[in-house]
N, C-alpha and C positions, 0 to 999 in steps of 0.2 A: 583674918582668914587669908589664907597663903595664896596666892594668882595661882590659878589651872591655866598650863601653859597649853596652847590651840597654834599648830602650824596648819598650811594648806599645800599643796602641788596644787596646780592652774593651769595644766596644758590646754594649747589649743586641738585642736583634732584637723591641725592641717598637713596630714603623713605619719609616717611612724617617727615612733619618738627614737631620740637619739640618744643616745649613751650620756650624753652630756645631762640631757634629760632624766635620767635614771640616774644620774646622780644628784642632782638637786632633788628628786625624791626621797633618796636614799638619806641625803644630811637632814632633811624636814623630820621624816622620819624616826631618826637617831635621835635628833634633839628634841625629839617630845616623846619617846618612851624612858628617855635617862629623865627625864622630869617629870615624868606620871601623867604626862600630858595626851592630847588627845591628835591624831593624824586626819587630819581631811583632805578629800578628793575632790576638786568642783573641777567642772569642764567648761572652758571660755571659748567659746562659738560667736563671738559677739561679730567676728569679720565673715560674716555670709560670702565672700566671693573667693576665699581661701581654704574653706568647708572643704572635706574628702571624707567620701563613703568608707568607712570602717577602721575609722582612725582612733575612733574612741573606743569602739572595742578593742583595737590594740595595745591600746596604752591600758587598758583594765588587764587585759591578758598579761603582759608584759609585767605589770606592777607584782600580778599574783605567780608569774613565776620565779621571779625574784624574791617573794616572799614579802612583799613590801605589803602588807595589809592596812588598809587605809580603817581608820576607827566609824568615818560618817561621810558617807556619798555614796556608796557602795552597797549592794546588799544581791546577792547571787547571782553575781557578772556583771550587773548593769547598772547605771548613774539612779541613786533615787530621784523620784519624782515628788514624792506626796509623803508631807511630814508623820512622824512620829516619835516616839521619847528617845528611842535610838539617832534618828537622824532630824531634829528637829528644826533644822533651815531647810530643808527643803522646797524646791528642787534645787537640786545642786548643779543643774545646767545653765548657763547662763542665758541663753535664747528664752527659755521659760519660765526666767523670772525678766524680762525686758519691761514689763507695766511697772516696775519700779525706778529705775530707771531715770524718767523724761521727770519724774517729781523731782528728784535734786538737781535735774542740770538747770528746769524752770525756776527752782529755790536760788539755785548760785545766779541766774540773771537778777532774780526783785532781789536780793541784795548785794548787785553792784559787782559779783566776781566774774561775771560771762554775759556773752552776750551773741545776738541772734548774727549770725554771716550769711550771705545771701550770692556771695559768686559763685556763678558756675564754673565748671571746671577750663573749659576753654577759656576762661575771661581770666583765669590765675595760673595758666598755662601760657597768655600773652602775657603777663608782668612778668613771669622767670623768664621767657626769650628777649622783653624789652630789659631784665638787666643784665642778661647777658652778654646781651650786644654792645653796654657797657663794661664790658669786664665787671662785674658786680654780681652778686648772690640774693635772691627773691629772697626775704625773711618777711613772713604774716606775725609783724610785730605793734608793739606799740607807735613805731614811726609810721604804721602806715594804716591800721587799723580804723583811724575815723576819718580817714578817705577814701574807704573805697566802700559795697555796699552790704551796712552791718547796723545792728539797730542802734549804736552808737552817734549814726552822723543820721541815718533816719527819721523821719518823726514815729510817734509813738502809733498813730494812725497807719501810717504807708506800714511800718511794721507787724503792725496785727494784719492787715490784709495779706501781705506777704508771706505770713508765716499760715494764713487759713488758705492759701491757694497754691501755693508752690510747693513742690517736695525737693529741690536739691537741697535745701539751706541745711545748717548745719549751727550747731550751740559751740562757740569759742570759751575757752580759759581767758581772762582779760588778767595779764602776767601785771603784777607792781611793775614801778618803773625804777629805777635803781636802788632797787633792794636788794640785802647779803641776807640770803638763806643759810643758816646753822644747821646744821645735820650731822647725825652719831650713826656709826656705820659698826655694829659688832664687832667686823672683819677689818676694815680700813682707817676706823677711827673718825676724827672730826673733820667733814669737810665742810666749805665753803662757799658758794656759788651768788653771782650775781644778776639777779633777774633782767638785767637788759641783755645779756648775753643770750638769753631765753625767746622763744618764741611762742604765740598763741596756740597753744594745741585743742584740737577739735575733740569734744566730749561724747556726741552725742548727734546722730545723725539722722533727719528727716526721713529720706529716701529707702531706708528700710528700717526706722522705727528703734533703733538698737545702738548702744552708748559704743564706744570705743575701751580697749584697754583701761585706757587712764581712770574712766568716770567707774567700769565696771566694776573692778578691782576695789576700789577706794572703798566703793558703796556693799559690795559683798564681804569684802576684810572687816568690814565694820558691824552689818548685820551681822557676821557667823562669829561676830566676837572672836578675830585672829588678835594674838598677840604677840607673835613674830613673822615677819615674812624674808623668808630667806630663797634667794631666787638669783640667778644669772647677773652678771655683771654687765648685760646689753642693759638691761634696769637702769642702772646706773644713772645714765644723764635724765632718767624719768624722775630721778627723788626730790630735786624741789620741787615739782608742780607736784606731786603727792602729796610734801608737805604741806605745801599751801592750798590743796584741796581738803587734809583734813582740819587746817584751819580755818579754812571759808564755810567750811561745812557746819562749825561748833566740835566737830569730834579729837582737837586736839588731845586733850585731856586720857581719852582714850588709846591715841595712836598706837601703833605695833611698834615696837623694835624691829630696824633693819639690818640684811644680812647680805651683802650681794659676792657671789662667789665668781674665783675665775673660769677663765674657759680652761676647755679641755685642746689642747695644740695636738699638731701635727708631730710626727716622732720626730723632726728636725727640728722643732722650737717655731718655725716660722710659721705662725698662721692657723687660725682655727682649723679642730682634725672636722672634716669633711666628710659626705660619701664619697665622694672621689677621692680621696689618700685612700679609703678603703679599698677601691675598686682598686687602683693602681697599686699597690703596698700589696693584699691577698689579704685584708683580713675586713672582718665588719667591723660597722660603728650603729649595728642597730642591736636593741635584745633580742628581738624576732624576726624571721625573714617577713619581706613585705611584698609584695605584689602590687604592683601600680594598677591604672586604669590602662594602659599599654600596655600591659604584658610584661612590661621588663622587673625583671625579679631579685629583689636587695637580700644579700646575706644577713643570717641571722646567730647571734651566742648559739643560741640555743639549740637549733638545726647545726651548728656546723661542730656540735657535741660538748659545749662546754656546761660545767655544772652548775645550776645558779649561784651556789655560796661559792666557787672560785670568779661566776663573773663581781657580784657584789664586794667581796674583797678586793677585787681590783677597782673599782671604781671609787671605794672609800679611801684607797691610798691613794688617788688621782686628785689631791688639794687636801691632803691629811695627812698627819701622821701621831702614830701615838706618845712618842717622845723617847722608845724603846726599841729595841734590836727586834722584837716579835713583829712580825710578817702576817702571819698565820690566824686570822681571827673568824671565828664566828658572829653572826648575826647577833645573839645575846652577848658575847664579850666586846661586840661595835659600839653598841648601847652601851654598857657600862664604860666601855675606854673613851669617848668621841667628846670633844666639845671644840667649840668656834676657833677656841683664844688657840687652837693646834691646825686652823684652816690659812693657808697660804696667801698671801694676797694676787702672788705671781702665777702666771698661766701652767699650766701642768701638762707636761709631756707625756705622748701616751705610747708605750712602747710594746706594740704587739709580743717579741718576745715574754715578757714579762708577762702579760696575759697569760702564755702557754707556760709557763712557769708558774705560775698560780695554780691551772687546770693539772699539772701533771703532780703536785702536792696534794690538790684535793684527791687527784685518784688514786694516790699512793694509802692514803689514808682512809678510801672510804671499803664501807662494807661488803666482805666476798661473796654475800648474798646479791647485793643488789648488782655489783659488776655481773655477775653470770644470769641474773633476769637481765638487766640491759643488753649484755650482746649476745644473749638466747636470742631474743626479738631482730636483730642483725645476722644472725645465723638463719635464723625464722624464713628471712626476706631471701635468701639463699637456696631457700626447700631442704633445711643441712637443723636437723631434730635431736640433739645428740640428749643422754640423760643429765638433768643439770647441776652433779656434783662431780663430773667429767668438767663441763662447763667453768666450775669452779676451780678445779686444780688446774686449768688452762692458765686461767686468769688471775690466779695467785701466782704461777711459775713467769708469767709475763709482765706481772704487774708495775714493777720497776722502771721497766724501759718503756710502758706504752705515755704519751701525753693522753692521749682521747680514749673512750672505750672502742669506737671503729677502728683504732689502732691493733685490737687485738687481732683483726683479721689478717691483713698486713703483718705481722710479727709470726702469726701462728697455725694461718692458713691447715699448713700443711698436717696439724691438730687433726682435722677433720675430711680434708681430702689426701689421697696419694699423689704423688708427684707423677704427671704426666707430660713431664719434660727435664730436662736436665742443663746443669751451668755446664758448657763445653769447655770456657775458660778452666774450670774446678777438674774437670775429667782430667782435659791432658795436662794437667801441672801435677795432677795425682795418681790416677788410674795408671798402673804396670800391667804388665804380662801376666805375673801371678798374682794381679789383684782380685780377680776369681774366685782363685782357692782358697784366698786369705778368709775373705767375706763367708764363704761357704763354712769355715772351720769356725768361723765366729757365730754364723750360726745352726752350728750344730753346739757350739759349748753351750750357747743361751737357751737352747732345747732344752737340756739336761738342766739348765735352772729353775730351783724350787722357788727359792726365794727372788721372784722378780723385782726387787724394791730398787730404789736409786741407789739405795747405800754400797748393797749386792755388788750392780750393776757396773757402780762406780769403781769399787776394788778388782773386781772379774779383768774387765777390759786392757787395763796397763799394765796387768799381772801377765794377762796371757801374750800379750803384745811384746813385751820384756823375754820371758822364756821363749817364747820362737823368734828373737832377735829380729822381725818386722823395727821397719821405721813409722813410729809414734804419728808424728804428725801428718804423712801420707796414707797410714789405714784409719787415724781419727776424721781426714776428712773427708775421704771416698765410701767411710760407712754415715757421715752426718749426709753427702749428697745422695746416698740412698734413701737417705730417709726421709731428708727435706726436701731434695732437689736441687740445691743450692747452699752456698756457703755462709749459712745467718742459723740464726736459733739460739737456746741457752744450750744448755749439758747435753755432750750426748749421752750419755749416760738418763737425763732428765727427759728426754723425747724418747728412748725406750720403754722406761720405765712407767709413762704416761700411757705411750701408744699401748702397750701391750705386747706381752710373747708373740701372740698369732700376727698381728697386724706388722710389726717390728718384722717378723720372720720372710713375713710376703714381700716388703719394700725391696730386702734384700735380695730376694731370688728375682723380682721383676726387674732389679737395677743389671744383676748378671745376666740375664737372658737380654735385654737391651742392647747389653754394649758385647754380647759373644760374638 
């Protein structure tokens, strides 16, 4: 029988997630519906002092506007709690499965891979200043581990007491002593690492009952039967003690396939992209805007109007590519085109432009229904009601030039209000003595027109323009700043014939009464 392939995302809920973040969902994702596999959401809470109020619901929001739909964790907004055939590890929070837990890191002490630590934090705060004063680096390793106070140099006595009266202590990894870890990296291939270079990592923590990343992870990937985990390349130096936790564990045999991707850089190459490149740069690095516990308010995709399938295609060509000139993919075309052996090893630049180059393809392309509901609800916000296949012929004649749908305002404003001021620049490089009359005979011809269409409209104007030997480009622009105010817009010809006879007719008589 053919392996059911099971990925997970494992954010913590300490802020909003980051782009970087959304895309390590996004490749999880990708690589378990190209293989009929299954998508899981659990939530790792396990650091109680880095917790923030409404971070998990973000990352749930965030996942389903992207369309990132998780197959088990999830079920109408919220992290399941309590199993069923659909989500049958439950719960998928890790706080709420912690009674599990304290059983394998006690497992990994009686046979010999961990063991009980007992300093407190000031007492391992004086050994990093006593070696720094050495010029030297504190490492909680094998050279120092059964001297100082751990149930290793302990007796078995002082150590049960210890651990039934005291809450600082803490369950250590006891690392081999020079041993070569073998590790197969999807993305990276064969690495090699040797365990004294390694330090004793903390499992599992007394003081508030609840394992650490390292113990969590192993023991949940393993429960929820994951069979790849594909994750961040901050991972990276965690993968021997992984491996040697699913081998002290017995779950070799078991283990997941690893996958650790790069980061997402700054548009200079230099340096993880940050909130701050965003803040300073003008553009976000989060899906949704955030709101702190201060007040101070983080940009978001999705607020600042981008479409989710333009953000999500950017994000899959940030450490992908399909091997092809095509750009342009849908969520069901990412699935079928995406696999590892096309993921980058090196960090991936992220180019705002390009972002907005994405978002101006998707609205090139998307439906003229839905642009004229979206920036009705922008007109809406206005008190500005117009009927909405007005709405649509706006946003079809604009469609081209706009990046964002709030761009249509910006572009075409003058769609829907009259111009109640005028470019002065535009006047005096254009407006004459007999620019008056000209306007006046233009409209009184477009009175007498039956047929108001663009086509009309189009032929009318250069025809008449031509026979009274007027100069072209001085009555096309002093009739477009009647109409728009200004020297921007498509055709004039195409802004008549939108506006209308009556509305067209008034611009012009309000622009000559203005400047008489």
């Amino acid at each position: 029988m053919a392996e059911k392939i099971r990925v997970r995302f494992a954010p913590s809920p300490t802020g909003p997630l980051h782009m970087g973040g959304v895309r390590t969902a996004l490749y999880n994702y990708l690589y378990a519906k190209q293989k009929g596999g299954d998508f899981i959401l659990r939530i790792e809470d396990t650091d109680s002092q880095r917790f923030v109020p409404g971070a998990e619901e973000y990352i749930i929001e965030a996942l389903a506007w992207c369309g990132i739909s998780p197959d088990e964790g999830v079920e109408g907004g919220k992290i399941v709690e309590n199993s069923s055939i659909k989500h049958p590890h439950a719960p998928y929070r890790q706080s709420q499965r912690k009674h599990l837990y304290r059983d394998y890191a006690e497992q990994l002490i009686r046979d010999g891979y961990a063991y009980y630590a007992f300093d407190t934090s000031e007492e391992l705060d004086m050994l990093r200043k006593e070696c720094e004063s050495k010029g030297e680096t504190f490492t909680y390793n094998y050279q120092v581990r059964e001297k100082l106070s751990t149930s290793l140099k302990l007796t078995s006595e002082e150590t049960n007491r210890r651990v039934k009266e005291e809450n600082h202590w803490v369950v250590r990894f006891k690392m081999p002593i020079e041993r070569v870890v073998k590790m197969n990296d999807l993305i990276r291939g064969e690495i090699e690492v040797n365990t004294s270079t390694l330090d004793d990592k903390v499992l599992w923590k007394a003081v508030d009952e609840l394992p650490t990343y390292h113990l969590a992870n192993i023991v949940d990937d393993h429960l929820m039967e994951i069979t790849d985990v594909i994750r961040g390349e901050e991972w990276l130096p965690s993968l021997p003690l992984h491996y040697l936790l699913y081998e002290s564990l017995g779950w070799e045999k078991n283990q997941p396939r690893f996958a650790h991707l790069s980061l997402l850089l700054k548009p200079d190459g230099k340096g993880k992209l940050s909130k701050r490149d965003g803040d300073r740069l003008g553009f976000p690095v989060f899906p949704l805007e955030w709101n702190n516990s201060e007040g101070e308010k983080s940009r978001g995709y999705r607020e600042d109007g981008y479409f989710p399938e333009a953000f999500v295609n950017l994000l899959a060509f940030l450490g992908w590519n399909p091997g092809t000139e095509q750009e342009i993919f849908s969520l069901d075309e990412l699935v079928e085109s995406f696999s590892l052996e096309r993921v980058v090893k090196s960090g991936a630049k992220f180019n705002p432009e390009k972002a907005r180059w994405y978002n101006q393809e998707y609205l090139r392309m998307c439906d003229k229904d839905k642009l004229a509901d979206d920036f009705s609800h922008i007109l809406a916000e206005k008190g500005i009601a117009p009927e909405k296949e007005y709405v649509k012929e706006v946003v079809t004649l604009l469609q081209e030039r706009a990046v964002f749908v709030k761009d249509f305002w910006e572009l075409g404003e003058f769609f829907f209000t009259s111009p109640v001021e005028y470019d002065l620049a535009v006047k005096t490089k254009f407006w004459k003595e007999d620019t008056p009359n000209i306007l006046n005979e233009i409209s009184e011809t477009l009175l007498s027109v039956e047929d108001f269409s663009r086509e009309s409209i189009e032929h009318l104007l250069p025809s008449l323009i031509k026979e009274r030997g007027w100069q072209m480009g001085s009555v096309m622009n002093t009739l477009r700043l009647a109409l728009v105010g200004a020297s921007k817009g498509p055709g004039v010809a195409d802004i008549i014939a939108l506006l209308g006879k009556k509305e067209s007719l008034s611009r012009i008589e309000k622009i000559i009464k203005a400047f008489a």
